[in-house]
C-alpha positions in Angstrom: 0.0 0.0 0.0 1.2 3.6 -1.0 2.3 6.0 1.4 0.7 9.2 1.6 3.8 11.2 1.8 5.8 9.3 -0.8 5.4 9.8 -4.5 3.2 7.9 -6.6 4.1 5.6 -9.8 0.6 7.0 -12.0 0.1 4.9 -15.7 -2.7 7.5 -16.9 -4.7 5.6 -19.8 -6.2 7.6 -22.9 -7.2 5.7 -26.0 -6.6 8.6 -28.4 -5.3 12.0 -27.4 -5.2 14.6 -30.4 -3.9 17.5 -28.9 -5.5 20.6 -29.9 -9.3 20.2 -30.3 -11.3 17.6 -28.0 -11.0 17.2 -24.5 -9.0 14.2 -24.0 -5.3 15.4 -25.4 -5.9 18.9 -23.5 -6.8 16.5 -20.3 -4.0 13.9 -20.5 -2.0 17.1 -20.9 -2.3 19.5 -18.3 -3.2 16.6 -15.9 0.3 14.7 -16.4 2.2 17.8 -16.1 0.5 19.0 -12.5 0.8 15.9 -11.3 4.3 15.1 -12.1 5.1 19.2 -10.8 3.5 17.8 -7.7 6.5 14.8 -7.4 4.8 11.8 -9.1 6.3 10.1 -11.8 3.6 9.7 -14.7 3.2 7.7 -17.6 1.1 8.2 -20.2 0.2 5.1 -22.6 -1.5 6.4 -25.5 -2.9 5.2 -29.1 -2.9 7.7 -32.0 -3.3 10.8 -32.2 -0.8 11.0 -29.4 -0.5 13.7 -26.8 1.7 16.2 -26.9 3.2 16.7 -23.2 5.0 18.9 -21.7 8.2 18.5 -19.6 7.6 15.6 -16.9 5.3 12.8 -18.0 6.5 10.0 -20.0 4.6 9.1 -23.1 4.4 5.6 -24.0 2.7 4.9 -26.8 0.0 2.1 -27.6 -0.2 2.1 -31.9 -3.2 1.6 -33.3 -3.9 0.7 -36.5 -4.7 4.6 -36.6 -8.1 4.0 -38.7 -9.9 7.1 -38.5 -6.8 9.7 -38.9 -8.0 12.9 -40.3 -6.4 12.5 -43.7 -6.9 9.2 -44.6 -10.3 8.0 -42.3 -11.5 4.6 -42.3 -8.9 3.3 -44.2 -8.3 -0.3 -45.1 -4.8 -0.9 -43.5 -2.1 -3.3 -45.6 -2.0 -7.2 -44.5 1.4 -6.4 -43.4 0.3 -3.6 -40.6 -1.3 -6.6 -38.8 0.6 -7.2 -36.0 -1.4 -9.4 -33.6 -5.4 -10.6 -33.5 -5.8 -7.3 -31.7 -5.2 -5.4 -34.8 -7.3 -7.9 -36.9 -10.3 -7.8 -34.5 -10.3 -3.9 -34.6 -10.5 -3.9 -39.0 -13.0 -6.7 -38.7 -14.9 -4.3 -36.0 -14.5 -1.2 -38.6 -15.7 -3.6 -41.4 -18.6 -4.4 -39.4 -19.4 -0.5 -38.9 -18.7 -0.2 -35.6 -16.0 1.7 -33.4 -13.4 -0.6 -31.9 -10.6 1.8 -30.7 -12.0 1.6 -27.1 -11.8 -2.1 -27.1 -9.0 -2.4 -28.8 -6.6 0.2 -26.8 -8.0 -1.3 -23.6 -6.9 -4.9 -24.2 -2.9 -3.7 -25.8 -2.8 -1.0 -22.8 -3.3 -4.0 -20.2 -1.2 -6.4 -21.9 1.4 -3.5 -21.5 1.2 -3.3 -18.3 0.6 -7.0 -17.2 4.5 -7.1 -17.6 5.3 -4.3 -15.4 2.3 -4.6 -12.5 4.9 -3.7 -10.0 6.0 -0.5 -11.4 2.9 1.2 -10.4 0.4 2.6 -7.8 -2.6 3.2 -9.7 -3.7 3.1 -13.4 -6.3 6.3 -14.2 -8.2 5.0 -17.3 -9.2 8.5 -19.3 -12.8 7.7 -20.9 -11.8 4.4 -22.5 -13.8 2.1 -20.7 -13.1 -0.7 -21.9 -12.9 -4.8 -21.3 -9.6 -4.9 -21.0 -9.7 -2.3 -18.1 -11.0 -4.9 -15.7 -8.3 -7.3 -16.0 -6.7 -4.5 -13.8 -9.1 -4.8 -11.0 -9.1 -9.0 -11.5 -4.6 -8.3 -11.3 -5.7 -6.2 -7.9 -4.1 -2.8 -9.3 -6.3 -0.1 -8.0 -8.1 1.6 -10.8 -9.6 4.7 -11.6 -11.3 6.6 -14.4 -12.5 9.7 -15.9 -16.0 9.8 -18.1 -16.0 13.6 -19.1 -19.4 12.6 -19.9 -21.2 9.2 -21.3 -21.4 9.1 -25.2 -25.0 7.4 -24.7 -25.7 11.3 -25.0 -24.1 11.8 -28.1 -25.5 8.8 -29.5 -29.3 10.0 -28.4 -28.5 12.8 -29.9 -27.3 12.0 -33.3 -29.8 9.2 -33.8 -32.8 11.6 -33.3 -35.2 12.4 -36.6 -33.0 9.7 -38.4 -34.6 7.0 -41.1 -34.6 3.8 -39.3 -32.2 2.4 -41.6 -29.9 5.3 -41.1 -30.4 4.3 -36.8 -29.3 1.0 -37.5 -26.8 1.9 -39.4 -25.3 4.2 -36.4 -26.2 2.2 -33.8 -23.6 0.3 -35.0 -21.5 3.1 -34.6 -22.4 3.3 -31.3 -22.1 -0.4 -30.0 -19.4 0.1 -27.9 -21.5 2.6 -25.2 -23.2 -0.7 -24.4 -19.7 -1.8 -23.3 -18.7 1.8 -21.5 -21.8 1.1 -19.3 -20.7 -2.3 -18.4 -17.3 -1.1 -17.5 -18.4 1.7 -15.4 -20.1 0.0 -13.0 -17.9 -2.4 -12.6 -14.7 -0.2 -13.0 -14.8 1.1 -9.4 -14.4 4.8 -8.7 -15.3 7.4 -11.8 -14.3 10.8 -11.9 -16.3 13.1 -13.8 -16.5 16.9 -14.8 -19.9 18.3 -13.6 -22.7 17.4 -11.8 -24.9 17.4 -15.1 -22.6 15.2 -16.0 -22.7 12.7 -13.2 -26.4 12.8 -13.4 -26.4 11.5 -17.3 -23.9 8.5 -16.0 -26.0 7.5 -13.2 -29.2 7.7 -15.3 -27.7 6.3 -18.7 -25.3 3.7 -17.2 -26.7 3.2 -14.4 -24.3 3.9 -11.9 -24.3 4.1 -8.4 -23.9 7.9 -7.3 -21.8 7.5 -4.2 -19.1 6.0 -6.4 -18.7 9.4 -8.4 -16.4 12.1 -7.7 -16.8 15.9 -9.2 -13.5 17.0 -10.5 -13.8 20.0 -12.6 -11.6 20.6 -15.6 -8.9 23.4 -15.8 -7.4 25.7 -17.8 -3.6 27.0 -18.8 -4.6 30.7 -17.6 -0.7 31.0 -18.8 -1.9 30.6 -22.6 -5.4 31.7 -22.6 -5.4 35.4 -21.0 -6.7 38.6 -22.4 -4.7 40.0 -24.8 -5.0 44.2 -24.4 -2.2 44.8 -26.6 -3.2 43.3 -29.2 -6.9 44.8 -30.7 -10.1 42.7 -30.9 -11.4 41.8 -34.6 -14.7 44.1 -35.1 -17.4 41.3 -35.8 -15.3 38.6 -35.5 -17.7 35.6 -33.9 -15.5 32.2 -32.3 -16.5 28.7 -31.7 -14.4 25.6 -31.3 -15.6 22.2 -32.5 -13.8 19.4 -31.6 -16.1 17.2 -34.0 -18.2 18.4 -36.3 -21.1 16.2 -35.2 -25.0 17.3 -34.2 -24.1 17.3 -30.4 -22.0 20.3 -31.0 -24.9 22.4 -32.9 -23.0 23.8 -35.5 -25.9 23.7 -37.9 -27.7 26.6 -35.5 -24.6 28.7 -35.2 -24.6 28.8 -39.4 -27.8 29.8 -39.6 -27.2 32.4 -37.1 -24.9 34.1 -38.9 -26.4 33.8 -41.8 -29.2 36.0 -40.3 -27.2 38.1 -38.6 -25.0 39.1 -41.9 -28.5 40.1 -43.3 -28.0 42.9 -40.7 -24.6 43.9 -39.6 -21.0 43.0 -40.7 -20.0 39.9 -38.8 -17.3 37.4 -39.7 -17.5 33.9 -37.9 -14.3 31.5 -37.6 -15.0 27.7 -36.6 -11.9 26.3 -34.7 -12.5 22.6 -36.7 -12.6 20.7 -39.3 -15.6 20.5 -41.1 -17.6 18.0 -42.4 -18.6 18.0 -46.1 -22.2 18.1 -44.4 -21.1 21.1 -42.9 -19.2 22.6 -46.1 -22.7 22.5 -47.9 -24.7 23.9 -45.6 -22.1 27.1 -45.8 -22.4 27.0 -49.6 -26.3 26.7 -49.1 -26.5 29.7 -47.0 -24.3 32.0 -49.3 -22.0 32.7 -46.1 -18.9 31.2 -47.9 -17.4 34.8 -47.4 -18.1 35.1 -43.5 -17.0 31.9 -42.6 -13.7 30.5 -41.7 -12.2 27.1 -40.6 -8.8 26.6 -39.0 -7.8 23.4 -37.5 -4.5 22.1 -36.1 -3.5 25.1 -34.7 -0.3 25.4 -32.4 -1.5 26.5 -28.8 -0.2 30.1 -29.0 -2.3 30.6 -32.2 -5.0 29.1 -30.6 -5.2 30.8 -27.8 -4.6 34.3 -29.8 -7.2 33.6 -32.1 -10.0 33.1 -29.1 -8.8 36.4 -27.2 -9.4 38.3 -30.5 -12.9 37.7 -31.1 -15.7 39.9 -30.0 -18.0 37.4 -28.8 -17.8 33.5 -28.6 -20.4 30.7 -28.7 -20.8 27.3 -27.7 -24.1 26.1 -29.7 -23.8 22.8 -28.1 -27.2 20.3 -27.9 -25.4 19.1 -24.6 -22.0 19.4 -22.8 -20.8 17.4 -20.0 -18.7 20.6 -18.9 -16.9 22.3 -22.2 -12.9 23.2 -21.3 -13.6 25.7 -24.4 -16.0 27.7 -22.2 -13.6 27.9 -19.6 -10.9 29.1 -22.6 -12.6 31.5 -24.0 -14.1 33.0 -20.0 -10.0 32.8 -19.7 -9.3 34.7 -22.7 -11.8 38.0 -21.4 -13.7 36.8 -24.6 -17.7 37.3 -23.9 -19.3 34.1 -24.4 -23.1 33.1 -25.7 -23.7 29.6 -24.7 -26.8 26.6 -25.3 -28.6 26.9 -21.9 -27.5 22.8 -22.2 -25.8 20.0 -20.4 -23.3 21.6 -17.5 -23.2 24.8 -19.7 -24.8 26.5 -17.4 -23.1 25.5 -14.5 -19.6 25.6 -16.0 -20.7 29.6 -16.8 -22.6 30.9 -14.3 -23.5 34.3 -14.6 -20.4 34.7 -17.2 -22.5 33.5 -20.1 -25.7 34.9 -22.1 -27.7 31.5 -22.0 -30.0 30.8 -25.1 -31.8 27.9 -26.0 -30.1 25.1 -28.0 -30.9 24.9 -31.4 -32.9 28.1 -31.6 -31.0 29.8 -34.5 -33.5 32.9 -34.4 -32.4 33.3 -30.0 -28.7 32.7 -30.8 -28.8 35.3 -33.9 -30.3 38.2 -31.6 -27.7 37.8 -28.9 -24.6 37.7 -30.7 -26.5 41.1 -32.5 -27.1 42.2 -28.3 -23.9 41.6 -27.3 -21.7 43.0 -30.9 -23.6 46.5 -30.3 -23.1 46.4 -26.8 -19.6 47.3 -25.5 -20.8 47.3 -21.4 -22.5 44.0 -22.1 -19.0 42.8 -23.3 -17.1 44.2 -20.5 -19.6 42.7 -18.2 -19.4 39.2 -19.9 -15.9 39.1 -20.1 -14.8 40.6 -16.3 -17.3 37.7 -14.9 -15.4 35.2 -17.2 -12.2 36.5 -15.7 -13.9 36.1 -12.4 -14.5 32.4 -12.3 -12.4 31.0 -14.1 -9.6 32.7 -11.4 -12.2 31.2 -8.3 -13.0 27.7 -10.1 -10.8 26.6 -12.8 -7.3 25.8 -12.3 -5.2 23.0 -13.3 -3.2 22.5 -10.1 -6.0 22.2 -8.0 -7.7 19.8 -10.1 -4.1 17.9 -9.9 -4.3 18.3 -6.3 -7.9 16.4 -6.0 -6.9 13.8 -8.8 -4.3 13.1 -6.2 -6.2 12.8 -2.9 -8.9 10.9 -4.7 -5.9 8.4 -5.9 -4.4 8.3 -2.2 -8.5 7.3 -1.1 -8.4 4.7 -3.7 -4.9 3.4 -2.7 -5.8 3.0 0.8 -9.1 1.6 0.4 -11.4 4.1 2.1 -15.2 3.6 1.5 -16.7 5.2 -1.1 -13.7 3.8 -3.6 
């Protein structure tokens, strides 16, 4: 058993951490850095898109076959990639239209570690949930993991008002949530982001709410900062997408603009890469002249581009908390956000709430708060304000921790 006042051997899991967009890169991150800052020595195991980490952490990557990268998605790999039945059960699992990285990443990241069992504490699993992550509880290595929020809302979401050929078709997609809900309750302790959040994993996976913890997600206030120095963009709208899928409600931001431009000079750039759905709907709405998409972005240019917007928006059908929000709060930026999910308990008072998916709602706001420079100021200092009282990335470091020591020792509850 650990020692509270020794430093901890941490193998922090993540199935696929892309670095600049989506929470789980940002998360494996900032996460392995404050914790190793704080004396523990952290390894990350990783399939593709790796992480990139800062100085600290180990990474120790876990190849995939790397089926869905961005340039090149669901590929058919060469025989010769095939490596083991692990890679031949996740093309079989692509073939059969369903998603196997989960799976897949959980069963190489314990064979990984089934050789070196000794050379760690704890293993924090980072929203992979998958088989292969309770052969660490049956090997008796304490286990914990993160569900920033259960994807049974995403699939709700996305199946909605489709053909029921087309719900079949993605159910397949979604298979593996059956498996996430499996694993969760059996995992042992989860930590999630919000306490919307933890209400959609008890209700969806059904999960026992004394066995999850509220850790709230941070932010680099280093990087994301207001920027006096350099001006704001008149008109210039933000919104980062880390997929361009219906949960993020892209769709109602377009059309937004697209009335909005009726009216006023306004210029919208969509952190993202977007769909060919997506590229259409632009075309569609003549706004191929007010609309801008930039993804891959290095983090100072990121974080630049989000402190020189006027306003920002997070459209989003749902949110289990939304570490943009607490970026662009971070930035001074004023934010307009879906009155969705934990949106409005990530915000707070920081935030003009208006209904998700009500284009004509989210089109007068952004008009409010463009001709309205106290409105701005107001937004943005109460941004400031939280983000300085709730999200920081050493305290959330500092609670990962003493939920790990908890789980170590075997208190109740974990």
């Amino acid at each position: 058993m650990a020692s509270v006042n020794r430093p901890l051997r941490i193998a922090l899991l993540s199935y696929r951490s892309k670095p600049h967009s989506g929470g789980q890169g940002v998360y494996v991150r900032h996460l392995s850095r404050e914790l190793a800052a704080r004396g523990h020595h952290v390894e990350v195991f990783s399939g593709q898109p790796y992480p990139e980490l800062d100085d600290g952490p180990v990474l120790r990557e876990v190849p995939s076959l790397d089926l869905y990268r961005d340039d090149d998605p669901f590929r058919t790999p060469h025989p010769r990639e095939l490596r083991d039945w692990a890679d031949a059960l996740e093309v079989a699992m692509m073939w059969g239209g369903a998603f196997p990285e989960p799976l897949t990443f959980s069963l190489r990241a314990l064979r990984a570690l089934r050789a070196r069992l000794g050379d760690f504490d704890i293993v924090h699993d980072n929203q992979g949930l998958g088989y292969g992550m309770l052969g660490f509880r049956r090997l008796g290595v304490p286990l914990v993991t993160s569900i920033h929020h259960p994807i049974s809302v995403d699939r709700r979401l996305d199946l909605a008002g489709r053909s029921w050929l087309q719900r079949l078709d993605k159910g397949r997609w979604y298979g593996f949530v059956r498996m996430q809900g499996r694993v969760a309750r059996r995992a042992g302790p989860l930590i999630t982001v919000s306490s919307s959040s933890r209400d959609d994993i008890c209700r969806d996976f059904r999960v026992n709410p004394g066995k999850v913890h509220i850790i709230p997600l941070g932010v680099d206030t280093r990087l994301f900062r207001p920027r006096p120095d350099e001006p704001r963009v008149p008109g210039r709208i933000v919104t980062v997408t880390s997929a361009d899928s219906p949960l993020k409600g892209l769709p109602t931001l377009l059309r937004a603009v697209a009335k909005l431009a009726t009216e006023r000079e306004a210029h919208l750039v969509v952190i993202g890469t977007p769909s060919a759905a997506t590229r259409q709907q632009v075309t569609q709405l003549a706004l191929s002249d007010r609309v801008t998409f930039a993804s891959g972005l290095p983090d100072t240019e990121y974080a630049r581009l989000l402190a020189s917007a006027q306003v920002a928006v997070i459209p989003s059908m749902y949110e289990g908390f939304s570490l943009p929000a607490v970026e662009h709060m971070a930035s001074g930026t004023p934010l307009i956000a879906s009155r969705a999910g934990a949106l409005p308990e990530v915000t707070g008072d920081a935030a003009l709430l208006v209904p998700p998916g009500d284009a004509e709602e989210l089109s007068a706001a952004l008009g409010t708060v463009l001709d309205d420079e106290s409105a701005r100021a107001r937004l943005a200092a109460a941004g400031l304000d939280r983000v300085r009282e709730r999200f920081a990335w050493p305290a959330v470091a500092a609670a990962t921790e003493a939920l790990y020591q908890k789980v170590i020792n075997g208190e109740p509850g974990c």
